[in-house]
C-alpha positions in Angstrom: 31.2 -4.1 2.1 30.6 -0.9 4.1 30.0 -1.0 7.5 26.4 -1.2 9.0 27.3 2.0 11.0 29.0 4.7 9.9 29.8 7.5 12.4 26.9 6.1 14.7 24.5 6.1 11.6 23.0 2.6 10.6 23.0 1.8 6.9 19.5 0.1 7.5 18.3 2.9 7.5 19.9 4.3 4.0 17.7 1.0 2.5 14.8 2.2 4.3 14.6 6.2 2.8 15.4 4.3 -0.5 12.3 2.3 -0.2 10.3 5.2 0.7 11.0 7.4 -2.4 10.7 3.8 -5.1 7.1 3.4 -2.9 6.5 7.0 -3.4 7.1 6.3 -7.3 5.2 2.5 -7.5 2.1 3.8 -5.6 1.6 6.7 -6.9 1.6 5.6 -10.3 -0.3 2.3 -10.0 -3.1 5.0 -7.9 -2.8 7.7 -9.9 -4.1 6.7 -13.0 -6.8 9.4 -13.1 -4.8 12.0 -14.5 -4.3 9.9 -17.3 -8.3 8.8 -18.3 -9.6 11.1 -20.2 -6.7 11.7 -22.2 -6.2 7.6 -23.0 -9.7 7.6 -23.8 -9.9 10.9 -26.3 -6.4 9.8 -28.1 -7.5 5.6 -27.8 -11.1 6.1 -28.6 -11.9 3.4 -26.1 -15.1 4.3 -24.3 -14.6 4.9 -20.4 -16.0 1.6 -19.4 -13.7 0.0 -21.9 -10.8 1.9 -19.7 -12.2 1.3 -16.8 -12.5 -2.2 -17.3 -9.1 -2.2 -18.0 -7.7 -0.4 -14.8 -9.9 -2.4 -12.5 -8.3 -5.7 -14.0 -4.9 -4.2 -13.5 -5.4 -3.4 -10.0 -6.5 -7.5 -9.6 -3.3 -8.3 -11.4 -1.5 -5.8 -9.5 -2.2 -7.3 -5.9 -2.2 -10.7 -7.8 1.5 -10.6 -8.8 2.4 -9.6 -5.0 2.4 -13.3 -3.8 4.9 -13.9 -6.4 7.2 -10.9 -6.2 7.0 -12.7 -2.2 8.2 -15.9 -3.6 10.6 -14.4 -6.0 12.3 -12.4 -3.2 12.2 -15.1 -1.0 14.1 -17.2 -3.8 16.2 -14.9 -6.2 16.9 -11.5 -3.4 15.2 -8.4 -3.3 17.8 -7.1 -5.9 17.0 -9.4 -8.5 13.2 -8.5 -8.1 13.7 -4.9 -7.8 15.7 -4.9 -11.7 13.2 -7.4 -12.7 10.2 -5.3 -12.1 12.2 -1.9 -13.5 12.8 -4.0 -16.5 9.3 -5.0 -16.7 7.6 -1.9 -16.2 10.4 -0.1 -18.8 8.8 -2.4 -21.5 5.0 -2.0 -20.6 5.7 1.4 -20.8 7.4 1.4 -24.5 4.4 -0.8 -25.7 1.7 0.8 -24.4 2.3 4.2 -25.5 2.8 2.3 -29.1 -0.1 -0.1 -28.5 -3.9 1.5 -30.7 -5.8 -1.6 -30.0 -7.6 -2.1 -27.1 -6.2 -5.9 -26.2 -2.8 -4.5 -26.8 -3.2 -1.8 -24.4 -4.8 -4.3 -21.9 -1.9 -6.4 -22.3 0.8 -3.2 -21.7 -0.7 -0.9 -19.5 -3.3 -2.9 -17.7 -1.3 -6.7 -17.1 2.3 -6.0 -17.9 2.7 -2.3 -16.2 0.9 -3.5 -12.7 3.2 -6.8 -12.6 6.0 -4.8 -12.7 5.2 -2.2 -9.8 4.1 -5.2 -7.7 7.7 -6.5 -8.2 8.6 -2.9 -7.3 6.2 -2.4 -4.8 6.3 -2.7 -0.7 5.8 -6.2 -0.8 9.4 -7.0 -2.6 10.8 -4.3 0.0 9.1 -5.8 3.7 11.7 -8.6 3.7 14.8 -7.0 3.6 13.7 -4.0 5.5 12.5 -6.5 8.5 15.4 -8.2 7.9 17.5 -5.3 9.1 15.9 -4.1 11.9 14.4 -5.4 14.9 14.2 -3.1 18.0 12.7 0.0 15.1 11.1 -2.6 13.2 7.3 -0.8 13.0 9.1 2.8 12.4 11.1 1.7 9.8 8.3 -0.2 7.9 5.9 2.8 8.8 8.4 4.8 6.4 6.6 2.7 3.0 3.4 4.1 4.1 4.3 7.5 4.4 6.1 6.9 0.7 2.5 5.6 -0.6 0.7 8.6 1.1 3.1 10.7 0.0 2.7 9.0 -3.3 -0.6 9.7 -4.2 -0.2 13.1 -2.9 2.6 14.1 -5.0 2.7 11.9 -8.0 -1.7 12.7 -9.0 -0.4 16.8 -9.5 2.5 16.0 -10.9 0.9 13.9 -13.5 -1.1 16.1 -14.0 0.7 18.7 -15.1 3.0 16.8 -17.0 -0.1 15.9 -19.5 -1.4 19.0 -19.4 2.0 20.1 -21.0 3.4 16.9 -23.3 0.5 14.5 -23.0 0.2 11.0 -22.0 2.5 9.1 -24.0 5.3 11.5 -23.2 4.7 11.4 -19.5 4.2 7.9 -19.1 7.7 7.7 -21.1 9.3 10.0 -18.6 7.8 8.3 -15.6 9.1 4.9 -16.8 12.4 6.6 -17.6 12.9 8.4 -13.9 11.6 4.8 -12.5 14.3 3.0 -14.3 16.7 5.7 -13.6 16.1 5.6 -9.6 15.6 1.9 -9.3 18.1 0.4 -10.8 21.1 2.1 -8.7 18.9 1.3 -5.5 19.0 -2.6 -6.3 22.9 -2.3 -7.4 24.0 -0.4 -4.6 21.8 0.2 -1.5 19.9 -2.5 -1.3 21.7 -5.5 1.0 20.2 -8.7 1.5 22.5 -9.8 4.7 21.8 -7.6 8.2 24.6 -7.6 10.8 23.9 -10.5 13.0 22.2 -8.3 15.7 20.5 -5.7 13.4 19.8 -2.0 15.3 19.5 -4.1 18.7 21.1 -2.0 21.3 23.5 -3.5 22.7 22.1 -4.1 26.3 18.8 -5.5 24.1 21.1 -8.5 22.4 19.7 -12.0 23.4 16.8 -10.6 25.2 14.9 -9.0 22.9 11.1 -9.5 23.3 9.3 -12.5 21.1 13.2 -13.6 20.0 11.9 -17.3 21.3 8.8 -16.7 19.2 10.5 -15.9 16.2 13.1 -18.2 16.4 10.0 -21.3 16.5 8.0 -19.5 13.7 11.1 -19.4 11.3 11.0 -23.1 11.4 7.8 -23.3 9.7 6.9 -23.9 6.3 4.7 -21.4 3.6 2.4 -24.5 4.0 2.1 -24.5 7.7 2.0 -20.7 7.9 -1.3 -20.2 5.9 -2.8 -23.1 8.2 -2.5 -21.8 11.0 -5.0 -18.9 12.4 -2.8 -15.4 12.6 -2.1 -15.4 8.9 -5.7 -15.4 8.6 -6.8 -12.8 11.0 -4.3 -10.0 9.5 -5.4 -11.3 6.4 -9.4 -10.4 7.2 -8.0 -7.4 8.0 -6.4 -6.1 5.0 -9.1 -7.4 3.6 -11.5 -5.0 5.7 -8.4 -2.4 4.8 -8.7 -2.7 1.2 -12.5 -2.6 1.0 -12.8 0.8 3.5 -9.8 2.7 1.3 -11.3 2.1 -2.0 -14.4 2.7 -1.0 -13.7 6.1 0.1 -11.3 6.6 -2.7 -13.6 5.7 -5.3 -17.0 7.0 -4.1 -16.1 9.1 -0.9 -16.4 12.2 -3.6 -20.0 11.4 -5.0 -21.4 10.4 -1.5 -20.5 14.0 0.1 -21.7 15.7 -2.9 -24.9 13.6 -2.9 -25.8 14.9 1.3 -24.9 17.9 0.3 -21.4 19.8 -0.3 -20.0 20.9 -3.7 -17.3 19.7 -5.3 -14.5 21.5 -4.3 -15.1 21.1 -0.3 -15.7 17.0 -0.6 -12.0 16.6 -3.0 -10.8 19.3 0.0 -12.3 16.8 2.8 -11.2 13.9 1.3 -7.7 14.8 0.3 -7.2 16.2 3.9 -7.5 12.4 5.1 -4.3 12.0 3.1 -2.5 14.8 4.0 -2.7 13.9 7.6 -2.3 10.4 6.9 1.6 11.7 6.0 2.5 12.4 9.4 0.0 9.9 11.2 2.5 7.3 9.7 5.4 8.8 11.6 3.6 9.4 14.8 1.9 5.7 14.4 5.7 4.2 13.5 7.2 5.4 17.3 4.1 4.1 18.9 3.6 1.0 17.2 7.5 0.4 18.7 6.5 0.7 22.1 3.1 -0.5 22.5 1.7 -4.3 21.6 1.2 -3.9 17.9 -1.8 -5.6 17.8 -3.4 -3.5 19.6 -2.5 -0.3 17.7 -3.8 -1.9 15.0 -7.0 -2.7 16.6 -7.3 1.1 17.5 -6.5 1.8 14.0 -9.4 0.0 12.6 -11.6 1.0 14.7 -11.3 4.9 14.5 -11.3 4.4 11.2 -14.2 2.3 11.3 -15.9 5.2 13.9 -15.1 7.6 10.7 -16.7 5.8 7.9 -20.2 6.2 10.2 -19.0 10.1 10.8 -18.7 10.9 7.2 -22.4 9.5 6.7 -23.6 12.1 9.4 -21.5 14.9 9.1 -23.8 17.9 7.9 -21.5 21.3 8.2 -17.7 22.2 6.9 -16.2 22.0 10.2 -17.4 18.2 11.1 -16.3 17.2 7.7 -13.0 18.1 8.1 -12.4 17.5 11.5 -13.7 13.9 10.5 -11.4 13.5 7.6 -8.7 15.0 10.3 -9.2 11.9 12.8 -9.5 9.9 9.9 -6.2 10.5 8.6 -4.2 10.0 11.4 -5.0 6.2 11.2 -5.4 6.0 7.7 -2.5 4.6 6.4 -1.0 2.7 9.7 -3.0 -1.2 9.3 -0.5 -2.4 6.1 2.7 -1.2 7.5 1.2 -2.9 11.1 0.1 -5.6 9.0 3.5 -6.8 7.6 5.3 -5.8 11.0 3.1 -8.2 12.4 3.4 -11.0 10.2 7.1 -10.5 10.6 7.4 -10.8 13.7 5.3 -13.9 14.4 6.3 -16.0 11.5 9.8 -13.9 11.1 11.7 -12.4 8.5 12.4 -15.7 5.7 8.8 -15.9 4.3 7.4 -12.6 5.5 7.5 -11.4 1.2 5.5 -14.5 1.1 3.0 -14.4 3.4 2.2 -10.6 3.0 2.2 -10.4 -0.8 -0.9 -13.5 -0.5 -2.2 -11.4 2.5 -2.2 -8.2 0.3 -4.5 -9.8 -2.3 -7.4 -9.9 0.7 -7.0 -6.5 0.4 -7.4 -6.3 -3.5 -10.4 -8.4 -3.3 -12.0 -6.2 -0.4 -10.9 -2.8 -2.8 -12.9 -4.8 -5.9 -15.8 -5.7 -4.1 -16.4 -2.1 -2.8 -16.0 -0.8 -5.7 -18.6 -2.3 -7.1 -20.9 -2.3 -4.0 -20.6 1.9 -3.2 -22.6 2.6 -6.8 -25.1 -1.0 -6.7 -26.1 0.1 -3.2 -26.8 3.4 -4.0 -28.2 2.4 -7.7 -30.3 0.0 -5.6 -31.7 1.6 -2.1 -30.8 5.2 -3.0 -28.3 5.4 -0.2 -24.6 5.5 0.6 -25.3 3.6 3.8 -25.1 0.1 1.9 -21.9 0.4 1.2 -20.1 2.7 3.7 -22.4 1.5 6.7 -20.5 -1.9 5.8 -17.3 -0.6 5.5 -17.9 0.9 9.3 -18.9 -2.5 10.2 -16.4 -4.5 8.8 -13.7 -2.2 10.3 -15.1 -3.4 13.5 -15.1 -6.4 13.2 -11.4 -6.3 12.0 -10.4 -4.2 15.0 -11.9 -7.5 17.2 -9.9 -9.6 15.1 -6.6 -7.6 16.0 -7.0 -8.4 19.5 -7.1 -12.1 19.2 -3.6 -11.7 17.6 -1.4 -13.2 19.4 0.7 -11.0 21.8 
């Protein structure tokens, strides 16, 4: 085995850029099925609710299959996972682009295809990431959600075009083939379950380093214990508060600023400037999140993003849109990658795939029931408030929740 450093460089972090570009790809696929609707529906003939239906279900069976991508890890190695879900995804791929009936293409592209980027996803990758470091621990998993961001960004364009050119068969053919490509060398040769003994500690940091008594009790307890007791829960409320603002916006953010008032092109502009930002809000967010309580970063985070939800209700000229989508962004993507940094380092590293892939489906559930509340509540009271009024609400009451983490 190669040495963990090489010329002063730490091989952690050769797994960690790794994970970042397959996040990049898992993400922005599972999120960036929009390019893909209209042409599945015009070539399919299923109607748009029939395709919906079909996505929505995939998302649930997306952030279903986490907790058992956590167990599989946590069992088998993140290797094994990682060529189980390329395998997995490589033959969803190859039936649904072959599959003319809609319970086929329910089966492929809606069940099969999300199971296999969960297995692929950062939930198989948190556990041996934490694993390896310890002093950089929030950096290092801050780098996933920069990959996600950077996902959506990149991959919804690139889709695009790619259809535009060769259609959707071909390009969900290539995807899976570039997927398979990538991952499979990853799991063979950069991915390494065993860290040296004292990760990136520096060496004056060895034996001392803060919460190492913590960690060392938490590691003794069992899955059972961990979901009993009251931490799990909190960062699970929160995710769950995460998952319902984030879909929310990304679902309806569009028709609600088009509804007080701006055209189409400003509210895709204002809403994809919360992403761009988002980018390098992860890297400022992973430093800090290093060298300040996490919790309470994580509070902060929910909050200003809570104070935003209220600010995009309100905002009435160019310049307040975007300058609210700006502050948005910087705290947009930092509660998940806090979230499993936190979960790590209270319960530590053995069953942290575990606990954050059944975490992570608080945060499906919050993404399906806004979803579904952002177009009743405006069916029903002819507002937006309903539904983004709660997600405001519920982000503050998650930021309160933070800070009763446990230092």
């Amino acid at each position: 085995m190669t040495e963990s450093r090489t010329g002063g460089w730490y091989f952690g972090w050769n797994i960690v850029a790794a994970a970042t570009l397959l996040t990049l790809l898992t993400v922005g696929m599972r999120l960036g099925t929009g390019p893909f609707f209209l042409p599945m529906t015009q070539d399919l003939g299923f109607s748009r609710s029939l395709l919906s239906s079909i996505v929505a279900i995939g998302m649930l069976c997306y952030g279903l299959a986490m907790p058992l991508a956590g167990v599989l890890v946590a069992r088998w190695g993140t290797r094994f996972v990682l060529l189980l879900g390329a395998a997995v995804v490589a033959a969803s791929v190859v039936w649904a682009i072959n599959a003319r009936d809609a319970f086929g293409f329910f089966l492929s592209f809606g069940v099969l295809l999300s199971v296999g980027l969960a297995f692929t996803s950062p939930v198989a990758l948190t556990p041996v990431i934490s694993r390896w470091f310890t002093r950089q621990r929030g950096m290092a998993l801050f780098f996933l959600s920069t990959g996600s961001m950077a996902g959506i960004a990149i991959m919804t364009p690139v889709l695009t075009y790619a259809i535009a050119a060769v259609g959707w068969q071909t390009t969900l053919l290539g995807f899976a083939a570039v997927f398979v490509v990538f991952t499979v060398p990853v799991a063979l040769f950069v991915i390494r379950e065993q860290a040296p003994p004292n990760t990136d500690l520096l060496p004056e940091q060895i034996d001392v380093s803060p919460g190492a008594a913590a960690a060392s009790r938490t590691e003794r307890l069992s899955f059972g214990q961990s979901v009993r007791t009251a931490p799990f829960w909190q960062v699970t409320l929160g995710l769950f508060a995460c998952g319902f603002s984030m879909n929310l916006l990304g679902t309806h953010g569009i028709p609600m600023l088009m509804d007080h008032g701006f055209d189409a092109t400003t509210s895709s502009l204002g809403i994809g400037l919360i992403g761009l930002v988002a980018i390098f809000g992860t890297l400022a967010l992973g430093r800090i999140s290093d060298a300040l309580p996490r919790r309470k970063i994580l509070a902060a985070i929910y909050l200003i993003r809570g104070i935003g939800f209220f600010a995009l209700l309100l905002v009435g000229t160019h310049g307040q849109l975007y300058l609210a989508a700006a502050v948005g962004g910087l705290v947009w993507a930092g509660s998940i990658a806090l979230s499993s940094a936190i979960l790590a380092d209270i319960y530590g590293v053995r069953l942290v795939g575990v606990l954050y892939g059944l975490a992570y489906v608080g945060h499906q559930i919050g993404a399906m029931i806004s979803s579904w509340l952002g177009g009743w509540g405006f069916e029903t009271f002819g507002t937006h408030w309903i539904a983004f009024g709660s997600a405001g609400v519920l982000l503050a009451l998650a930021a309160w929740i933070a800070l009763r983490l446990p230092p």
